[in-house]
C-alpha atoms as one frame of an Amber mdcrd trajectory, in Angstrom:
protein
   0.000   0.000   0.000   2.743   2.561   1.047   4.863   1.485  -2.539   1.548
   2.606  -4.418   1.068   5.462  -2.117   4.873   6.844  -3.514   4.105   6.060
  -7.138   0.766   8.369  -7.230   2.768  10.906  -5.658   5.547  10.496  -7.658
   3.121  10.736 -10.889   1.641  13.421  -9.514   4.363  15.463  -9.297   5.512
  14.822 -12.881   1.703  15.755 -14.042   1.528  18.832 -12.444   3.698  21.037
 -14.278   2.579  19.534 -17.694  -0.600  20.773 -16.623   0.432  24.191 -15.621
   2.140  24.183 -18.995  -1.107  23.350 -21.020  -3.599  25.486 -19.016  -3.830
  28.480 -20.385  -2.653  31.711 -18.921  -5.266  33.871 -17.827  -5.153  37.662
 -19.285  -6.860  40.812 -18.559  -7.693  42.143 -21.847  -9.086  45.803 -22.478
 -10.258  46.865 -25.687 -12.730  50.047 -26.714 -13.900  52.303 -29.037 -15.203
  56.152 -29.468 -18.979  55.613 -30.717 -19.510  59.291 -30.372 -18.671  60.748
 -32.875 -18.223  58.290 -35.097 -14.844  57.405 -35.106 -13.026  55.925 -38.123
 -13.074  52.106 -36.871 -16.656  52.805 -35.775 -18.094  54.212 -39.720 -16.120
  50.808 -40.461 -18.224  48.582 -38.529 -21.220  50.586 -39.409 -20.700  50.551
 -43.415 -20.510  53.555 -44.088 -16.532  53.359 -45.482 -15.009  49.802 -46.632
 -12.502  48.784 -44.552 -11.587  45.379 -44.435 -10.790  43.392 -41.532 -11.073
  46.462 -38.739 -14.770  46.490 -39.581 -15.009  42.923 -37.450 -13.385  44.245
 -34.302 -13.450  48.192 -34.136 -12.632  47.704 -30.493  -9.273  46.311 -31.405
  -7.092  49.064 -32.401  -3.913  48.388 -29.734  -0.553  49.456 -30.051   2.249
  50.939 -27.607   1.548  53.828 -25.819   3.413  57.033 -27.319   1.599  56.855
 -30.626   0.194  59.454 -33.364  -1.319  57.162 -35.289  -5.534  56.019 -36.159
  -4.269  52.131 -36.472  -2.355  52.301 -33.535   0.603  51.319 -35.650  -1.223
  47.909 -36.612  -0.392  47.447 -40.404  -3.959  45.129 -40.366  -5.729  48.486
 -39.663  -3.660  50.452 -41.722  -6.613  51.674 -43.528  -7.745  53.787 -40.530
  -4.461  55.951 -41.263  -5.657  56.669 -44.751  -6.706  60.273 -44.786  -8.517
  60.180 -48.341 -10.977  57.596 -47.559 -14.576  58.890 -47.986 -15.170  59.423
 -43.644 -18.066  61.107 -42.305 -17.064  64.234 -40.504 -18.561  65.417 -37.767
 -19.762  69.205 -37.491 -18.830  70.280 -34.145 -18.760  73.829 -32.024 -16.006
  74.829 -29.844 -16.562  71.942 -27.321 -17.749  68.578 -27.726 -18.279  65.523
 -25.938 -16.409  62.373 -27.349 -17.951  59.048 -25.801 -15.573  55.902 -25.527
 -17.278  52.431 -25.431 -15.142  49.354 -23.271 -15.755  46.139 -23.891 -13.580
  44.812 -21.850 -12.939  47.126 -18.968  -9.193  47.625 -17.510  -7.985  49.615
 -15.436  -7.275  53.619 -16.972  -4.759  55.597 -16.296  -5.933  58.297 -18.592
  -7.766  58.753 -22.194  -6.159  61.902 -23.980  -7.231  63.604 -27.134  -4.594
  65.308 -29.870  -5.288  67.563 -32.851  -1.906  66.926 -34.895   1.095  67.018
 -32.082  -1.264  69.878 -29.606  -2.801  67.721 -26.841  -6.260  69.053 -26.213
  -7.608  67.544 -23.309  -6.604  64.698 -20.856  -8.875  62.976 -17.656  -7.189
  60.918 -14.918  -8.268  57.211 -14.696  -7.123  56.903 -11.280  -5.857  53.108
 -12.276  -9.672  52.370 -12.038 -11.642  50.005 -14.186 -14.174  52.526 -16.234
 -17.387  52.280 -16.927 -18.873  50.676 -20.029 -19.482  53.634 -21.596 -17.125
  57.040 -20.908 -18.083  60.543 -21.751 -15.479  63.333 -22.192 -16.479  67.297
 -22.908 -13.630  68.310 -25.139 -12.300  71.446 -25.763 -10.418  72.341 -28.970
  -8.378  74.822 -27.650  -8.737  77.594 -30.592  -8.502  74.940 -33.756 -11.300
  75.246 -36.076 -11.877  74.194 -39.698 -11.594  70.101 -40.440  -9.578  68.284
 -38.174  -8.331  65.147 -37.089  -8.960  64.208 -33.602  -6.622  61.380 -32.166
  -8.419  59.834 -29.155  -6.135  57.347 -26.640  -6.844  55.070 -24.111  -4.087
  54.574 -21.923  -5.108  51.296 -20.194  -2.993  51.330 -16.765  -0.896  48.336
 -15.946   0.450  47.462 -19.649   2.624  49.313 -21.898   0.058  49.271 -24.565
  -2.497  52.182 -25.494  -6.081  52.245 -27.686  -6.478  54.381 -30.594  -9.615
  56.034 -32.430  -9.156  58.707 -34.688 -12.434  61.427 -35.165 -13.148  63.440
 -38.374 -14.768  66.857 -36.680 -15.290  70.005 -38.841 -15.120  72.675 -35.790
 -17.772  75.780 -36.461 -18.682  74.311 -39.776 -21.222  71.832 -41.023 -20.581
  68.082 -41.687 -18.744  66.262 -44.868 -18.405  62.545 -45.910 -16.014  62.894
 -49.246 -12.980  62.902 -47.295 -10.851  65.632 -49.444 -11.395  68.365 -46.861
 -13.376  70.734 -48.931 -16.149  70.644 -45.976 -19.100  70.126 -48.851 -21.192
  67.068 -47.381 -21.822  64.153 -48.858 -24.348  61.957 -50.390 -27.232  60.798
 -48.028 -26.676  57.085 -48.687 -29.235  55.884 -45.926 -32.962  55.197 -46.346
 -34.877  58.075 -44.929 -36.236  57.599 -41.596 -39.733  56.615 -41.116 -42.075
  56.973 -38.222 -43.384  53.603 -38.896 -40.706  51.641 -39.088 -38.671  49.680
 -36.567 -35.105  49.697 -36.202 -32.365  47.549 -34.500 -29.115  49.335 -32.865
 -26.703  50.000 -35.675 -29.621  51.020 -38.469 -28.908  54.026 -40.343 -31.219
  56.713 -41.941 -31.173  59.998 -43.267 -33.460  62.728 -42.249 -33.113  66.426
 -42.041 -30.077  66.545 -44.050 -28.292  63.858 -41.463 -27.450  60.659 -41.478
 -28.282  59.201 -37.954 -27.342  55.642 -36.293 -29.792  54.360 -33.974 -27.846
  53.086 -30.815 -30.817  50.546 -30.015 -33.830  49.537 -30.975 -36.412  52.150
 -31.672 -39.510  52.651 -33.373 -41.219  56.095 -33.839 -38.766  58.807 -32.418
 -37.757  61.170 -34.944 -33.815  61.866 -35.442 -32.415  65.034 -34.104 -35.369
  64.998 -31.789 -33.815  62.727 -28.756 -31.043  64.686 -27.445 -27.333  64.247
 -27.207 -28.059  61.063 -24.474 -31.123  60.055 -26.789 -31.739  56.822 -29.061
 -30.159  58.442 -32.480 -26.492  59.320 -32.804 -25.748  62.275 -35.437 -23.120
  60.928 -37.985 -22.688  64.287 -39.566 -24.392  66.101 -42.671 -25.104  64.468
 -45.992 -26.730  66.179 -49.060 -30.165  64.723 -51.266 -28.678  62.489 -53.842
């Protein structure tokens, strides 16, 4: 009885790191998005601009912290650093509120927002997991005219960093042609109609917007529901 006893332990021992080995590691992973405005990955995941692979995980856009860059210096993404793709831009007054979404929530340090090399704005973390969703009121600091808007998430124990770049036109109106001549562009949604029903992630056009619906709705009229409401304002777009 005592031999057999020593084998099992003896086996034991010898299993036990092959199982540490094969289990896999667990990991904290954070990963998130600015919905509002739409931000480049997010008009991806929408439709609105082909994109290719980003438009399957807009949340994804990691890279090391430090960076200037919309793909977070992922060459898979590298479409989100292309400047003359047709993006929706956002028309925008001297302040604006930029809204991340975390679907997976680590812990912050900060999220910090750059026009070109200027940093605009930056809030503390406080090394504390966020909320879901994360509102910012953003100042731009005397810019005006189309910009670019880099937004980062600095999560707070890794060396990495989340990236979502914003098309804004600050004190103008809205444009979707991406050459920066501020003239909007086509209204390529159905218009909006009280009747109809629509899931989170619809699009319509109405009143010379095009509007996302951020859940399901039925009968609430775009540019009606606030800033907090059901329909999210992705800039102006002109009668085809």
């Amino acid at each position: 009885m005592r031999t057999k006893r020593r084998v099992a332990i003896a086996v034991g021992a010898l299993v036990a790191p092959l199982l540490a080995v094969s289990l896999p590691a667990s990991t904290a992973g954070a990963h998130g998005w600015v919905t509002s405005p739409g931000s480049r990955q997010d008009q991806c995941a929408a439709g609105i601009v082909d994109c290719g692979q980003i438009k399957y995980e807009p949340q994804s856009v990691e890279g090391p912290k430090g960076l200037n860059s919309c793909s977070g210096g992922n060459s898979q993404f590298a479409e989100l650093d292309d400047d003359s793709k047709g993006w929706r831009v956002t028309p925008v007054g001297t302040t604006h509120t930029f809204t991340w979404h975390h679907t997976a929530r680590h812990a912050t340090a900060n999220w910090q927002y750059f026009i070109g090399n200027q940093k605009i704005a930056e809030f503390d973390g406080h090394g504390a997991q966020p909320a879901p969703d994360v509102s910012h009121q953003v100042n731009f600091g005397g810019f005006t005219g189309r910009q670019k808007v880099l937004a980062v998430w600095n999560v707070a124990d890794t060396g990495n960093a989340f990236y979502s770049c914003i098309d804004v036109n600050i004190g103008g109106t809205g444009g979707g042609d991406g050459g920066g001549d501020g003239e909007p562009g086509d209204c390529d949604a159905a218009a909006w109609s009280a009747g109809s029903v629509y899931s989170g992630g619809d699009t319509v056009s109405h009143g010379g917007h095009t509007w996302r619906a951020k859940w399901w709705v039925t009968g609430e009229e775009p540019g009606t529901t606030g800033e907090w409401g059901v329909w999210e304002d992705l800039g102006a777009c002109a009668a085809a």
